[in-house]
N, C-alpha and C positions, 0 to 999 in steps of 0.2 A: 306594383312598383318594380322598375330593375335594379335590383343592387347592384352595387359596386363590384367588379372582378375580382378575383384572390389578392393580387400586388394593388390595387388603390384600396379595397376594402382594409390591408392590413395597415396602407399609409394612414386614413382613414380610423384605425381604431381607437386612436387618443382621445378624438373629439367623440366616438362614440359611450367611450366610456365616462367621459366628462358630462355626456348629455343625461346614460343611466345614473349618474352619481345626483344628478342635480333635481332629476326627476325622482328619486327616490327621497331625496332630503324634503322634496316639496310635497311628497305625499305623508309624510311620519311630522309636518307640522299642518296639514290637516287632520290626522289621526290624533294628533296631541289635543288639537283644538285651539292652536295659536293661528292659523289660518280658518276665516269664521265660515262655514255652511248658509246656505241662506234656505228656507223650503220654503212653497209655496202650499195656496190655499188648497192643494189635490195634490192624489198622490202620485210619483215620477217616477216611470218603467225606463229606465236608461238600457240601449244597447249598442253593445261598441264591441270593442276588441283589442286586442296588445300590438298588430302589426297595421301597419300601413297598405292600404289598398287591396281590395277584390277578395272580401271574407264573405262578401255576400248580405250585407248589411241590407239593400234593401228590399230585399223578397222578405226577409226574414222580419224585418218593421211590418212590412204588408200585411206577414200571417200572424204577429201577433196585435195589429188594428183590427184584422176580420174578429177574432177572437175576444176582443173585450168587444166590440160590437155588437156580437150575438149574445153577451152577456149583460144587454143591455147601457154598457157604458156609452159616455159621450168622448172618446179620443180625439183628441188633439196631437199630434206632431210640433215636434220641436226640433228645428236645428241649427247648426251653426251658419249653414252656406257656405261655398266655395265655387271660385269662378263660375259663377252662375252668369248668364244674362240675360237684360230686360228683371234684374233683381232678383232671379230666383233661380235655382241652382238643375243641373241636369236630375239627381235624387228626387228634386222635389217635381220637374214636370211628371217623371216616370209613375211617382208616387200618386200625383193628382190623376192620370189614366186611369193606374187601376183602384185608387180607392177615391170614387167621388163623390164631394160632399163633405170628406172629412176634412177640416180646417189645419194647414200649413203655416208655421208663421218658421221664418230663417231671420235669426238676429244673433250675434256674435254674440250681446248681453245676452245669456240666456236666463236669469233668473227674470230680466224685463220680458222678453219673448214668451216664455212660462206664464205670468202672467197677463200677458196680451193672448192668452190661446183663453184662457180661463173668461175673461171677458167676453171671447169671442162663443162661451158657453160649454166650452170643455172641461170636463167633470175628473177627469186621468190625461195625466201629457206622457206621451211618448218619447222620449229623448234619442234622436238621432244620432248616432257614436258620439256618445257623452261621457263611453269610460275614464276618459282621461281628465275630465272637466270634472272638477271638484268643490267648486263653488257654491253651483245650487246640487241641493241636497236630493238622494232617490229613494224610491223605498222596494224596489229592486232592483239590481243588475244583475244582468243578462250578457255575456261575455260570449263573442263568438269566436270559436279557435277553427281556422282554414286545415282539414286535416291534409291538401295539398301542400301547403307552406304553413307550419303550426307556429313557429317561433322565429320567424324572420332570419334564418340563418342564426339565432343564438345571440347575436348584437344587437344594441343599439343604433338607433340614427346616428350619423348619416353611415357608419361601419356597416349598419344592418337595415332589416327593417323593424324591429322595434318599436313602440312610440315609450315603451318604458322597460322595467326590467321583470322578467318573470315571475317574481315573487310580486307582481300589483295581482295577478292571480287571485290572494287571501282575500282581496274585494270580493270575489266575484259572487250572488247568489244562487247563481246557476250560470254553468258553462256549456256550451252547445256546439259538437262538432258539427261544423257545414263541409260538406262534399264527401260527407265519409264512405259514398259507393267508391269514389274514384282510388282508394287504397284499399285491401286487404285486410282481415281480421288480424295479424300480427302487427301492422304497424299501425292501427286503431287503439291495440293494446299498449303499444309504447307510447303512443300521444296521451291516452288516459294515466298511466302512471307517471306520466311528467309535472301533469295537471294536479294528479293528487299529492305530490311531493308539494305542493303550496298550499292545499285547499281540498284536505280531506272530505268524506263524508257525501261527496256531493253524487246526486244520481248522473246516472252517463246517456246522456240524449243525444243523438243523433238526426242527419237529416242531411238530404240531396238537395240541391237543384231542378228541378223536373220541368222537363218541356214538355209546355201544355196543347202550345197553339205558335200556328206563323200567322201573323196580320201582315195584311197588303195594304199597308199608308195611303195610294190612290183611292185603295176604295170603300177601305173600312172593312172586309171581311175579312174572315178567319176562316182557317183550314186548320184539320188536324197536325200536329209536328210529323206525325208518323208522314207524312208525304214527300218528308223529304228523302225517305227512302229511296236510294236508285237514282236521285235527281244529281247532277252538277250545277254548283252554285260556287258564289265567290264572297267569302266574307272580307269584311272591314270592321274595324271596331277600335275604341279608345278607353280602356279602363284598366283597373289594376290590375287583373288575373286574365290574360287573352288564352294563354291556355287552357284554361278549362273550360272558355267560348268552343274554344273550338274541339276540346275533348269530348262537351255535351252535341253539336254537330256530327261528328263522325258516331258516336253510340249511335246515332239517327240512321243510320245508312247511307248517308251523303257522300258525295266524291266532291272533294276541296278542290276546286284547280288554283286556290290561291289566298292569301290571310293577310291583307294589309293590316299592320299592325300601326297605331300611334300612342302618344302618351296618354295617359290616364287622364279625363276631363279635356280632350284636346279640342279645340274652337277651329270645327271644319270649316278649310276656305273655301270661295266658290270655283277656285281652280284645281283644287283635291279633291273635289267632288263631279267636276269633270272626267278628272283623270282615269279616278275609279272606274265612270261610267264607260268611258272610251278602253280601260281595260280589261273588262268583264265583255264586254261588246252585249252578245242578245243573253248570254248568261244573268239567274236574277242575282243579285246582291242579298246579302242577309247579312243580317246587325242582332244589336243588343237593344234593350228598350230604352236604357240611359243613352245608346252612341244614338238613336232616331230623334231624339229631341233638340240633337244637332244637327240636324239635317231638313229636319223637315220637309218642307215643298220642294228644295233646291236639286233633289237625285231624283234623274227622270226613270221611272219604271224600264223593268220592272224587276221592284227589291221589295225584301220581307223582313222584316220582326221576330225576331224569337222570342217569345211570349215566356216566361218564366215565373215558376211556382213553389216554395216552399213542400216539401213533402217530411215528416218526420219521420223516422225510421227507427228509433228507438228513442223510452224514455218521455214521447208523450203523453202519459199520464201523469209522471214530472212536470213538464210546463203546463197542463192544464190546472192541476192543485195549485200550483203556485200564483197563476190568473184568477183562480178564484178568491185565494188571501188576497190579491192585491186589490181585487175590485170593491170588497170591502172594507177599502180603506177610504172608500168614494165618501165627500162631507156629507150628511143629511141636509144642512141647513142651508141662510143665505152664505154666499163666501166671499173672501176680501180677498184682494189679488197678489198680496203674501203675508210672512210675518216673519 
């Protein structure tokens, strides 16, 4: 997401602090118990986050679906959707590519969609950035903090990017820095002591990005990432975080001749996708796996895929212990689709 400049962010900060005051009051009457939790018949891996766009949400659903997978679970996916179309949102084509077979259901209700995943034989639902959603009930969260942009500039919406205020932290059951190659060991350390100023005790996990693979959409193959070493290409892309798109690019050894940037979720027309083509000319195009589900057939070669992959880098032995309490929380018996 782009925030607001210095002079509107600060015009700007009455309404953001009106947002954190309002989203605080509404989480301290679901902690009272005056705003009522719903759970369903399995148990709920929520993962989300406190800022607004490009934390990396969903490589990071991916590696924790492989993960109850091999541990025998049946995962289901849960989310809310956003400007998706033909029903289904960019997140969820990306997600269907790389995990297929596991069942997606996008429904604003989500304690109804929770249960429509459970019918559909899902034993553990995965909840899609659900930190904020407080209604149906989890039996872990899993909080990602972007160590490129960890606290949205410190504000709330619309001041900042926030969706609430630092201390929703205390929620968290484990907190997982994404991108923590792209900073240093001193400013890892001040992102961890910020984190534990809310939410002592907790182990410090880490984890990259990693580019695994370029896919060529015409033809279905994959090449190694490393090939983009030495190569000139031209990206495009639409999502929260464009820089670190293209931070992970240049680590590659690519020469950029250029970075069309759009907004986050943006609905490529067929004449921006001309444009593109006509301004790259015989240069290939390379994207993200969320910007090719908008695109599909319509960009004529030749353009690639950056294949991305979850790598943990500390602290994995923290999220595996914690996927093991949670898978047994799996029901033994028949299950009703809540209560």
């Amino acid at each position: 997401m782009r925030r607001p400049g210095p002079v509107l962010g600060a015009a700007l900060r009455p309404l953001g602090v009106a947002y954190g005051l309002a989203m605080a009051a509404r989480n301290r009457l679901y902690d009272a118990g005056a705003l009522r939790t719903m759970r369903l018949a399995a148990p709920v891996l929520s993962v989300g986050n406190l800022t607004v766009g490009g934390t990396g949400k969903t490589p990071a659903v991916a590696a924790i679906v492989r993960r109850l997978v091999r541990r025998g679970a049946r995962p289901g996916i849960l989310s809310r959707g956003y400007r998706g179309q033909g029903g289904a949102s960019d997140e969820s084509h990306e997600l269907a590519a790389v995990l297929p077979g596991v069942p997606h259901v996008l429904d604003p209700d989500r304690v109804r969609g929770g249960a429509r995943l459970i019918e559909r034989g899902a034993d553990v639902v995965v909840l899609d950035d659900g930190f904020q959603h407080r209604r149906l009930g989890r039996d872990l969260d899993l909080v990602l903090v972007d160590a490129m942009d960890p606290f949205g500039g410190g504000r709330t919406l619309p001041a900042g990017g926030l969706r609430e205020p630092i201390p929703g932290l205390a929620r968290a059951d484990l907190v997982l820095l994404t991108r923590s190659d792209r900073v240093d060991a001193e400013r890892r350390a001040e992102i961890w002591r910020r984190v534990e100023r809310e939410r002592e005790g907790l182990p410090r996990i880490e984890a990259r990005h990693a580019p695994r693979a370029l896919l060529d959409p015409a033809t279905g193959a994959e090449r190694p990432a490393e090939n983009l070493r030495g190569r000139r290409v031209a990206l495009f892309s639409g999502i929260g975080n464009p820089d670190a798109f293209e931070a992970t690019v240049r680590s590659l050894g690519a020469a950029i001749e250029f970075h069309r940037r759009f907004p986050d979720h943006h609905p490529f027309r067929d004449g921006e996708i001309r444009a593109l083509r006509s301004a790259a000319g015989d240069l290939p195009l390379l994207t993200t796996g969320k910007d090719a589900t908008r695109v599909e057939s319509r960009l004529a070669p030749p353009w690639w895929v950056l294949r991305i992959e979850f790598e943990f880098l500390a602290g994995a032995d923290a999220i595996e212990a914690a996927l093991d309490r949670f898978v047994e929380k799996r029901p033994r018996g028949p299950q009703n689709a809540s209560t």
